[in-house]
MARKE-618811 format. One record per residue (C-alpha): residue number from 0; residue in one letter; x, y, z. Coordinates in nm, 2 decimals, m for minus. Example, Ala and Ser with C-alpha at 12.3 -4.5 7.8 and 13.67 -1.06 7.14 Angstrom:
@k 0 r a X 1.23 Y m0.45 Z 0.78;
@k 1 r s X 1.37 Y m0.11 Z 0.71;
//
This chain:
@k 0 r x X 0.00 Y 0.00 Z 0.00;
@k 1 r x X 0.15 Y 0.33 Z m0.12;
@k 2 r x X 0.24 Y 0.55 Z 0.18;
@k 3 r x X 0.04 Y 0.94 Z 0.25;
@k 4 r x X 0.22 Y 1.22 Z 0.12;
@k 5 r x X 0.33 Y 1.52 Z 0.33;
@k 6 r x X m0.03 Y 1.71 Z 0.16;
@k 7 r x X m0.23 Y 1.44 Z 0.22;
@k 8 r x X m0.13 Y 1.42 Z 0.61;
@k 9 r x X m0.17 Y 1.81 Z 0.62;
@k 10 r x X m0.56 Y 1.77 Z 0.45;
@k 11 r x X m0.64 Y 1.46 Z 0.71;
@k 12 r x X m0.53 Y 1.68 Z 1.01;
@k 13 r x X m0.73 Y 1.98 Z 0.90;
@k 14 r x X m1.02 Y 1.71 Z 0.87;
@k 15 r x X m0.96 Y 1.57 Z 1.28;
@k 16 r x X m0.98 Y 1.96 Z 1.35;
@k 17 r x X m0.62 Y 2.07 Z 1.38;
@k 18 r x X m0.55 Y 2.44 Z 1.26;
@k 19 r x X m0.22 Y 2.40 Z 1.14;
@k 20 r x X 0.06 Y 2.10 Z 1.06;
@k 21 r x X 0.36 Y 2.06 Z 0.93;
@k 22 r x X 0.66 Y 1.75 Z 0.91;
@k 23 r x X 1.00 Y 1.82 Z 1.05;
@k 24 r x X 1.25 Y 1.51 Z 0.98;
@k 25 r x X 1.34 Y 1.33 Z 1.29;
@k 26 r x X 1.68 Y 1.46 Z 1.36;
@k 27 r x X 1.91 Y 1.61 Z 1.62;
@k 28 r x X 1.90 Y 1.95 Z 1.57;
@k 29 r x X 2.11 Y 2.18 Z 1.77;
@k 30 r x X 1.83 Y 2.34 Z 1.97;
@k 31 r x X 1.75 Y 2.01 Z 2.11;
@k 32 r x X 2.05 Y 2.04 Z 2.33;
@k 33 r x X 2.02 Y 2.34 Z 2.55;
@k 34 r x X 1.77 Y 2.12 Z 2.75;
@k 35 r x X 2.02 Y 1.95 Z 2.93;
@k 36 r x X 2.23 Y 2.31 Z 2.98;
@k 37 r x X 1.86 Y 2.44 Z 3.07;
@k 38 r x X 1.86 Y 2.16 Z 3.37;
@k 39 r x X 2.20 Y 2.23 Z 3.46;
@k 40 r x X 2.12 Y 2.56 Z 3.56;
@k 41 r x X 1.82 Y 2.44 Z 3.79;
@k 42 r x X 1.57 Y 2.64 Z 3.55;
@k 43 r x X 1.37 Y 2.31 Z 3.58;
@k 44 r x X 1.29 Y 2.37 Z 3.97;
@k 45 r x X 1.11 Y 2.07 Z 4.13;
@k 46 r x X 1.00 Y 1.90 Z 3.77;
@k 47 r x X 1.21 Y 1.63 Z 3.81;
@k 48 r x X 1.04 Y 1.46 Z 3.48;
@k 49 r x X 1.26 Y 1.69 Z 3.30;
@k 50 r x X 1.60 Y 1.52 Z 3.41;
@k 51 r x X 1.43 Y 1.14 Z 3.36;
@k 52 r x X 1.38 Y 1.20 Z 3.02;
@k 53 r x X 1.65 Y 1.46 Z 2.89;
@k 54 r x X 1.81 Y 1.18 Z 2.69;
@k 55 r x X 1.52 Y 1.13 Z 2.51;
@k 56 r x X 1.38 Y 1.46 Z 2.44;
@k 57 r x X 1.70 Y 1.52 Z 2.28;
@k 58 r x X 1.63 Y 1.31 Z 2.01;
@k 59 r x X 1.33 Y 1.14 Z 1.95;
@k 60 r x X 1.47 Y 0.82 Z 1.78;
@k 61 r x X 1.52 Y 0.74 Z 2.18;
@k 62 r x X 1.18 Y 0.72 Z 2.16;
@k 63 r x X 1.11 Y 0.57 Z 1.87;
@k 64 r x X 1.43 Y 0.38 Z 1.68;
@k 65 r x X 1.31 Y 0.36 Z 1.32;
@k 66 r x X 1.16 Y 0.76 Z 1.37;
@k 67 r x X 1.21 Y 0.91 Z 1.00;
@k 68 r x X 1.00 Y 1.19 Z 1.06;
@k 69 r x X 0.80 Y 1.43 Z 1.27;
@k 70 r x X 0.43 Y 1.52 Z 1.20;
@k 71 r x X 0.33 Y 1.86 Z 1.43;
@k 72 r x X m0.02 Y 2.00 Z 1.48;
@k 73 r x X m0.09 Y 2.30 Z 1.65;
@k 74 r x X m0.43 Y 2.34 Z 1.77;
@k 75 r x X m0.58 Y 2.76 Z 1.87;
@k 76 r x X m0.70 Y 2.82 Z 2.18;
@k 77 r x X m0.79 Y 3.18 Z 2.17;
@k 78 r x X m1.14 Y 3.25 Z 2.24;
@k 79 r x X m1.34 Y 3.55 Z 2.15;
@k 80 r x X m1.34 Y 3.65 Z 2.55;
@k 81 r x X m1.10 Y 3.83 Z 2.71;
@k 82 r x X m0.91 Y 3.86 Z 3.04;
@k 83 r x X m1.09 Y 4.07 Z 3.31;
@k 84 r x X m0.94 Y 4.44 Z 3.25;
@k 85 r x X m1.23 Y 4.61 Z 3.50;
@k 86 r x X m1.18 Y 4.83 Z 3.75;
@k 87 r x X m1.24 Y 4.49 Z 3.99;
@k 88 r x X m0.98 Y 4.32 Z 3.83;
@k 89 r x X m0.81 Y 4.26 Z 4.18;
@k 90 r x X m1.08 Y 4.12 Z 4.32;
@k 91 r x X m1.13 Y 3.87 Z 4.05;
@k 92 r x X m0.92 Y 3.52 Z 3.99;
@k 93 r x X m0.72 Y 3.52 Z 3.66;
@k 94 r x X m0.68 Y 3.16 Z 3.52;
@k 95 r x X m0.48 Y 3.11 Z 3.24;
@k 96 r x X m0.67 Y 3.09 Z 2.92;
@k 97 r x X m0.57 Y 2.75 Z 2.82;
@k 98 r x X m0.78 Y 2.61 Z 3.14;
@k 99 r x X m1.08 Y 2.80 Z 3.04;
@k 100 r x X m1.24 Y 2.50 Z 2.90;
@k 101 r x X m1.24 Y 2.13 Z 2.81;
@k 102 r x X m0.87 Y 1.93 Z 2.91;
@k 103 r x X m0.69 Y 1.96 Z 2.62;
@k 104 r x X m0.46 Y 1.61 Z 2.64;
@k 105 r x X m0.83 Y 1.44 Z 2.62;
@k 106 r x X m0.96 Y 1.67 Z 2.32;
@k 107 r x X m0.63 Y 1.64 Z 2.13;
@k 108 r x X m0.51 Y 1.31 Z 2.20;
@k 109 r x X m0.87 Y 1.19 Z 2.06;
@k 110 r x X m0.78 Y 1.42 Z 1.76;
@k 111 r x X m0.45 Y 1.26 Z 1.73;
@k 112 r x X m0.61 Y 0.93 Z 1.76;
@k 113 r x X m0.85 Y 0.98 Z 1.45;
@k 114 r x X m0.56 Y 1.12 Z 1.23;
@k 115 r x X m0.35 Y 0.81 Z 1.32;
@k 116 r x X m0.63 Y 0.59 Z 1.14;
@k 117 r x X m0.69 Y 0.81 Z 0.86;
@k 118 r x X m0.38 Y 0.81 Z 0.81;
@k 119 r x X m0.34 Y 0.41 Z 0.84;
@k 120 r x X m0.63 Y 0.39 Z 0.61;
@k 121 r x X m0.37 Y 0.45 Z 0.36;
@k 122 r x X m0.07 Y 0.33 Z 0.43;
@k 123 r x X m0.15 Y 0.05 Z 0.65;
@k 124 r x X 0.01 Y 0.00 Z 0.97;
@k 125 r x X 0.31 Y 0.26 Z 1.07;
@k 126 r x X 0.53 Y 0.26 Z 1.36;
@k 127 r x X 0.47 Y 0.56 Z 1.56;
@k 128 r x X 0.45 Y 0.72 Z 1.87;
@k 129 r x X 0.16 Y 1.03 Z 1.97;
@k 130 r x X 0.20 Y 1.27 Z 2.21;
@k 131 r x X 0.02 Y 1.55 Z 2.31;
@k 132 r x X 0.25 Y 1.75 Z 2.59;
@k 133 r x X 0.34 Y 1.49 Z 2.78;
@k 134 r x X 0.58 Y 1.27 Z 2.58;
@k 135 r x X 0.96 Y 1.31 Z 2.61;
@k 136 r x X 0.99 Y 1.54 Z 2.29;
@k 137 r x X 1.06 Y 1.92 Z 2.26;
@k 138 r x X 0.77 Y 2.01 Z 2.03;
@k 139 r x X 0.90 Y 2.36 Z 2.01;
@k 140 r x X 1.19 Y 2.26 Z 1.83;
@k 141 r x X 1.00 Y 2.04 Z 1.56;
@k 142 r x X 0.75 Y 2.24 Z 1.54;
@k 143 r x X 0.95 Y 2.54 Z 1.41;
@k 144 r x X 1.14 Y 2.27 Z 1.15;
@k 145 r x X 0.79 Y 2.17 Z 1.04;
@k 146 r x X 0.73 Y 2.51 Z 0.93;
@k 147 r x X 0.46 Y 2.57 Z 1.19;
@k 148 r x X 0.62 Y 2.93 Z 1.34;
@k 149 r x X 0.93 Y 3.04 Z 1.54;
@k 150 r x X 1.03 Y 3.01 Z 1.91;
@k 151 r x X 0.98 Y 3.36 Z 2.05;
@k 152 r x X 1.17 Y 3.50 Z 2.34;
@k 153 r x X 0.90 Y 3.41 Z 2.61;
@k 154 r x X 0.98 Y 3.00 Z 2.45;
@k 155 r x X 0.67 Y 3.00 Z 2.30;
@k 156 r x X 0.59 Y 2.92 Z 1.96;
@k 157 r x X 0.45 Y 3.24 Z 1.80;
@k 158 r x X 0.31 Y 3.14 Z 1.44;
@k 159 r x X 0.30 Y 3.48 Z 1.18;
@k 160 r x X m0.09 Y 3.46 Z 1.14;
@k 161 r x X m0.27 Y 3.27 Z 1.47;
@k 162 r x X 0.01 Y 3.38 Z 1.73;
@k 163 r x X 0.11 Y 3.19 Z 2.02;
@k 164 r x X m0.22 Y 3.07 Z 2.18;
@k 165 r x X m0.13 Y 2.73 Z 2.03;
@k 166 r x X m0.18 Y 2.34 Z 2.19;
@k 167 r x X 0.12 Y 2.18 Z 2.04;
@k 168 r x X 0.08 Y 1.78 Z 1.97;
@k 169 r x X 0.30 Y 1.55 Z 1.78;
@k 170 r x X 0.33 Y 1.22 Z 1.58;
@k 171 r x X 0.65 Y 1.05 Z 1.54;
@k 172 r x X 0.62 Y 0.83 Z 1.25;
@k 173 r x X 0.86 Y 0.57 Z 1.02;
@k 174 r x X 0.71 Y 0.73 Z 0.74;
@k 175 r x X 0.91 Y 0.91 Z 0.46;
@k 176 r x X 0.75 Y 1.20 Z 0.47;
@k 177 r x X 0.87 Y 1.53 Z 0.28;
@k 178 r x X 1.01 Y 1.80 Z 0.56;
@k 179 r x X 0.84 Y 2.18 Z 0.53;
@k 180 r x X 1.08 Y 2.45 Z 0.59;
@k 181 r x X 1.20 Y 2.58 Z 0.90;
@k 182 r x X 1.00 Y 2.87 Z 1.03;
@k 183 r x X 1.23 Y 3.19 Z 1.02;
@k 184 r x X 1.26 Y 3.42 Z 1.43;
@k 185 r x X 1.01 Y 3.76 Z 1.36;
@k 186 r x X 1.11 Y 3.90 Z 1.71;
@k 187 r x X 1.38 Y 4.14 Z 1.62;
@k 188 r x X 1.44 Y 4.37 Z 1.91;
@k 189 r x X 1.07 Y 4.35 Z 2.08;
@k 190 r x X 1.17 Y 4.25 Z 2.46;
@k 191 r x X 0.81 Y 4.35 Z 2.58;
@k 192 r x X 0.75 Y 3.98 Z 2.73;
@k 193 r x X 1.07 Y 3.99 Z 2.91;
@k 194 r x X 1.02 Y 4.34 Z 3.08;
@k 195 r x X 0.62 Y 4.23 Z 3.14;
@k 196 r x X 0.74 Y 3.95 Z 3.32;
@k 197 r x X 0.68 Y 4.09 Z 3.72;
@k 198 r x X 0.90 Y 3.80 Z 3.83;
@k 199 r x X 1.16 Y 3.85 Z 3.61;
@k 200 r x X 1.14 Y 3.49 Z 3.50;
@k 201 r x X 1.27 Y 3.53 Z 3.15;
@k 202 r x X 1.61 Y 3.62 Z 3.26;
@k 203 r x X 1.71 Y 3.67 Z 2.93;
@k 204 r x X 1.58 Y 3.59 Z 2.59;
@k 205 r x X 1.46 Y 3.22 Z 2.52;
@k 206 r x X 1.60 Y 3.15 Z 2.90;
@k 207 r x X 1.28 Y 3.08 Z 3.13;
@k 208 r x X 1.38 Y 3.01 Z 3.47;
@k 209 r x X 1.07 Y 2.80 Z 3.57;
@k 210 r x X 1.16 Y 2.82 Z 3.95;
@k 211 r x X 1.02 Y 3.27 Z 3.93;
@k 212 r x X 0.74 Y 3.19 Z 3.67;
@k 213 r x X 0.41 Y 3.23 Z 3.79;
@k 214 r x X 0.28 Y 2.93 Z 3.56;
@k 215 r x X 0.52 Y 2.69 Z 3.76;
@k 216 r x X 0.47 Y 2.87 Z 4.12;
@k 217 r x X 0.08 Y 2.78 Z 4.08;
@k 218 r x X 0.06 Y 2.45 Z 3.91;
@k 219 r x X 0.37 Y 2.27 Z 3.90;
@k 220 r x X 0.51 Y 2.41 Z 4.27;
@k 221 r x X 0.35 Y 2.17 Z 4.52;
@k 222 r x X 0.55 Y 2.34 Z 4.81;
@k 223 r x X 0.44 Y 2.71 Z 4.95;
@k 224 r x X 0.45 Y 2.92 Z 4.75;
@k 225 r x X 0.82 Y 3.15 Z 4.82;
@k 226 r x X 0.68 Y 3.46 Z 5.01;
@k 227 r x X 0.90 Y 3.69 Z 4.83;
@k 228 r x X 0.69 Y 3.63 Z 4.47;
@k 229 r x X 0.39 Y 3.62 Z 4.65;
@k 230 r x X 0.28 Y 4.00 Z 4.59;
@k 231 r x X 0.40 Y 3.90 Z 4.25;
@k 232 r x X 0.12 Y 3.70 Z 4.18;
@k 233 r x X m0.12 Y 3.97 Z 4.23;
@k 234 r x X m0.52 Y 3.75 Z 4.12;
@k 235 r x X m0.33 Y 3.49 Z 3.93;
@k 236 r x X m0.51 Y 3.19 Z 4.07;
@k 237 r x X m0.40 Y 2.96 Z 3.78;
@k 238 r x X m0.08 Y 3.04 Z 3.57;
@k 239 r x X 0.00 Y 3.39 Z 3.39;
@k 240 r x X m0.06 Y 3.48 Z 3.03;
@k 241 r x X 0.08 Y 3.79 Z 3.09;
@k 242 r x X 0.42 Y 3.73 Z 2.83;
@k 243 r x X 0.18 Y 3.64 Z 2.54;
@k 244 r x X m0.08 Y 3.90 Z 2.63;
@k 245 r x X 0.17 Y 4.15 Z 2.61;
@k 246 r x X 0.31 Y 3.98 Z 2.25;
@k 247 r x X 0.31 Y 4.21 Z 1.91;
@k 248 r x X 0.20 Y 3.89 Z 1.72;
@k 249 r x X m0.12 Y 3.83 Z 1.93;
@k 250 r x X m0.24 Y 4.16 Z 1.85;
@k 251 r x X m0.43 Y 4.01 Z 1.54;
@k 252 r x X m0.79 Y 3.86 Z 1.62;
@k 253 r x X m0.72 Y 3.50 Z 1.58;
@k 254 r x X m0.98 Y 3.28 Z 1.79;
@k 255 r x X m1.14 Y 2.96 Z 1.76;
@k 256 r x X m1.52 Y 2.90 Z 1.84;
@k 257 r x X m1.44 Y 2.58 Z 1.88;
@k 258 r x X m1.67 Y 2.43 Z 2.22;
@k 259 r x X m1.39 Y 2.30 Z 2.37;
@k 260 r x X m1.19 Y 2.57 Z 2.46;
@k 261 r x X m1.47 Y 2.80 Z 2.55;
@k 262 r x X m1.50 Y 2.92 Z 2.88;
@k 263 r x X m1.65 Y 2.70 Z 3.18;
@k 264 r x X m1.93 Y 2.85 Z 3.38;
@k 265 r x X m1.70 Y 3.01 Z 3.69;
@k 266 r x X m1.35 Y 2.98 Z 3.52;
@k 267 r x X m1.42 Y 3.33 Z 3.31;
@k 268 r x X m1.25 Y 3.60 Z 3.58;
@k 269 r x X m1.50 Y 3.47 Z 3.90;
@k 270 r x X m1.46 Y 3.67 Z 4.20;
@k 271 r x X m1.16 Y 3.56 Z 4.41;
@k 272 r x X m1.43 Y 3.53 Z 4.71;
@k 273 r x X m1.70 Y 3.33 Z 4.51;
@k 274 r x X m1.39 Y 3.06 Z 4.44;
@k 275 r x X m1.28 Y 3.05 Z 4.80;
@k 276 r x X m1.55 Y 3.03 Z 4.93;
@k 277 r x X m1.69 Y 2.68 Z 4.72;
@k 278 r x X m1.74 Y 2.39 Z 4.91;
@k 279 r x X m1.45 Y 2.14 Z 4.81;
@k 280 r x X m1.69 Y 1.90 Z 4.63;
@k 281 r x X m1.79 Y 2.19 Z 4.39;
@k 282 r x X m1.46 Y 2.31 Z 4.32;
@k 283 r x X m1.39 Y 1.90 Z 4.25;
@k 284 r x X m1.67 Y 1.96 Z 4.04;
@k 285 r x X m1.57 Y 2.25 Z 3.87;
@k 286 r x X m1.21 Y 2.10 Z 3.76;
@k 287 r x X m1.39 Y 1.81 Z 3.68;
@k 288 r x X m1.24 Y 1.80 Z 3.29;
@k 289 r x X m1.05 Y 2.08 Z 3.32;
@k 290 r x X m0.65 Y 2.12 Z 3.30;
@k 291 r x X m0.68 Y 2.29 Z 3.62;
@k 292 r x X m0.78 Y 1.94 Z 3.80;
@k 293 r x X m0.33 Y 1.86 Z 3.74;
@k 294 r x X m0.36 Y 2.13 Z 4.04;
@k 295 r x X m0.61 Y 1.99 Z 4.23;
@k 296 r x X m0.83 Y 2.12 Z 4.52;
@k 297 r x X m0.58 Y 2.19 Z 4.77;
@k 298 r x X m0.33 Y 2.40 Z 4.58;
@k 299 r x X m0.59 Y 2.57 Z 4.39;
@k 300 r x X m0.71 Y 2.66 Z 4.73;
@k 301 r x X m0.30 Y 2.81 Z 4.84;
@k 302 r x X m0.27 Y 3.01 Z 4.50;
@k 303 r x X m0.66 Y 3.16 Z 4.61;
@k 304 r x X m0.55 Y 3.25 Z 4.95;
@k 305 r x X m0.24 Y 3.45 Z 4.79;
@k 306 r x X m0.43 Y 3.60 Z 4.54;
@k 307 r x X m0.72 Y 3.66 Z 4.81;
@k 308 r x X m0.46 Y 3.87 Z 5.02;
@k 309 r x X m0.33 Y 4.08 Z 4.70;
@k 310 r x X m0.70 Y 4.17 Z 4.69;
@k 311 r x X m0.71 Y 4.46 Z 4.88;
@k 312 r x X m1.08 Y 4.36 Z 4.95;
@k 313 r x X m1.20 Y 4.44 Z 5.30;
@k 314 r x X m1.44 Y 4.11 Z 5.29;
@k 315 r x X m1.16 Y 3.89 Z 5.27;
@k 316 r x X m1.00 Y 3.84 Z 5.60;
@k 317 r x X m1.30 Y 3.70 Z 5.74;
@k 318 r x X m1.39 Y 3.47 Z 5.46;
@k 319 r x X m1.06 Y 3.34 Z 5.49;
@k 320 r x X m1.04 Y 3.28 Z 5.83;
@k 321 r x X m1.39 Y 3.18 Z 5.87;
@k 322 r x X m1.36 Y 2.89 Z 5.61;
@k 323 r x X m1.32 Y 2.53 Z 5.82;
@k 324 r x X m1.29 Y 2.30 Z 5.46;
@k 325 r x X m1.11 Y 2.04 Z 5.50;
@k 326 r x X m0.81 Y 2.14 Z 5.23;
@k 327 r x X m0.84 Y 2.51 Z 5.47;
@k 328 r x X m0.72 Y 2.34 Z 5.76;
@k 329 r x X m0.46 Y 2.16 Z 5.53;
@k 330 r x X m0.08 Y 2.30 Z 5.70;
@k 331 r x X 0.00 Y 2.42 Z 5.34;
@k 332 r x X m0.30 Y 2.62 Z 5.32;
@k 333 r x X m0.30 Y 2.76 Z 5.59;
@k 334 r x X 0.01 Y 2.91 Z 5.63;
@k 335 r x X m0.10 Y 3.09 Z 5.32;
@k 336 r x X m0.40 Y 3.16 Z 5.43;
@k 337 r x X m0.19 Y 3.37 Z 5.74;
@k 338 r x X 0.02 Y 3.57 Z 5.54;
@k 339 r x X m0.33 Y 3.68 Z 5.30;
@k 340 r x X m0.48 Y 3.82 Z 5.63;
@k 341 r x X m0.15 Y 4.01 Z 5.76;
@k 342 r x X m0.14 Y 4.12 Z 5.41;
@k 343 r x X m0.50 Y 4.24 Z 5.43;
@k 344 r x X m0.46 Y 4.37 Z 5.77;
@k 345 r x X m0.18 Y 4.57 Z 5.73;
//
């Protein structure tokens, strides 16, 4: 059976619901490497992950021996809602945008799934191996040798006409597949992520130092939170957006009405208060499908407590102390909890 040609994997993605793919050839490249320079330096904090698999997310025939090349879909997130820019914007929880709706490993991964068997419907079986963020492969890398857009200085993917708001997934394949060219760097001298950043995380361009970023203090930390970035993190509940908010390139109105990504009932800027003050159960509820359940109740409940005392709102102290939930009582939360009524009181 004659194998798919690079076009026809490109029209069968479109098809599963990808918005844009490209084929990088499964190779070595030089970028690959910094990952283990990028652990080196501790940039990796407690994502231990990271060191397990360096050796084979620097080449993904570690992964898969007879890899020839790499298929690369990117997937927009971008909704037609915004972040909350009101004059309450304090007093209300800022969740990153990509956990505004459906998980995105379960939407994708059952988008990758159909591709795999269109794709098989022509060529037969194929070794391969599909990932969607959580394999050991650096889809930045690939994805800008597919053709699919450049890594910007934040280390996200910015593509020329959707931006960065982008789910990256991948397919490694055995199949001969011709490469696109590699995406050229549309930066130039724009720094406006790096100075955005208020933790100073990107510490200088393409370096993120994971251990100051407000995405990693809030999901990936399971510790307290350091007290010195805690003012920092201002109503961010649930990562930052704030590097590709402030981005040139996601100026332009790309969104996606696609259901999935939508925006949840009560993960659309609620009110800090409204959040904290959920029973456990209905927060369970609420993450219930969502990215946000990788966090979980009880340091969903720590990142609400700091952002609670960056509130400024008079309410607060005695909703916080007057909560007696189970995860409240939790040591971690707690000591939170303390510093978001000194901060409060004064």
């Amino acid at each position: 059976m004659p194998g798919p040609s690079a076009a026809d994997v490109k029209n069968l993605a479109s098809r599963c619901g990808f918005d844009l793919c490209g084929v990088a050839p499964a190779e070595d490249f030089d970028e690959l490497q910094f990952l283990r320079e990028w652990i080196a330096r501790g940039y990796h904090g407690e994502m231990h992950y990271m060191e397990r698999t360096a050796e084979g997310r620097a080449d993904v025939r570690a992964v898969l021996p007879s890899a020839r090349s790499v298929i690369v879909l990117g997937t927009l997130y971008n909704t037609p809602q915004r972040a909350s820019t009101g004059n309450d914007q304090a007093t209300r929880a800022s969740i990153a945008r990509y956990a505004w709706g459906d998980d995105y490993h379960d939407v994708i991964q059952a988008r990758l799934t159909k591709l795999v068997k269109s794709i098989r419907d022509i060529t037969g079986h194929f070794e391969h191996r599909a990932y969607v963020d959580t394999g050991p492969i650096q889809e930045r890398v690939y994805a800008q040798y597919a053709g699919l857009g450049w890594i910007g200085k934040n280390t996200c993917l910015i593509n020329r006409d959707l931006g960065s708001w982008l789910f990256l997934s991948a397919i490694i394949c055995d199949l001969a597949l011709d490469p696109d060219t590699r995406a050229l760097e549309h930066c130039g001298r724009c720094t406006l992520c790096i100075d955005s950043c208020p933790t100073g995380a990107l510490r200088e361009p393409y370096h993120l130092d994971a251990r100051r970023c407000l995405s990693y203090l809030t999901i990936e930390n399971k510790g307290p939170i350091p007290v010195e970035y805690r003012p920092a993190i201002g109503a961010h509940a649930y990562g930052c957006d704030i590097c590709q908010e402030v981005c040139p390139w996601n100026r332009r109105d790309a969104v996606s009405n696609d259901p999935a990504w939508q925006p949840r009932a009560g993960l659309h800027a609620p009110r800090l208060l409204d959040l904290w003050q959920r029973r456990d159960d209905e927060l369970r509820h609420l993450l219930k499908g969502s990215p946000m359940k990788r966090a979980g109740v009880r340091r969903l409940r720590r990142n609400l407590a700091v952002s609670v005392g960056n509130s400024g709102d008079p309410e607060a102290a005695a909703a916080l102390e007057g909560s007696r939930e189970e995860t409240s009582l939790d040591p971690l939360v707690r000591e939170h909890v303390k510093w978001a009524v000194e901060q409060l009181d004064g």
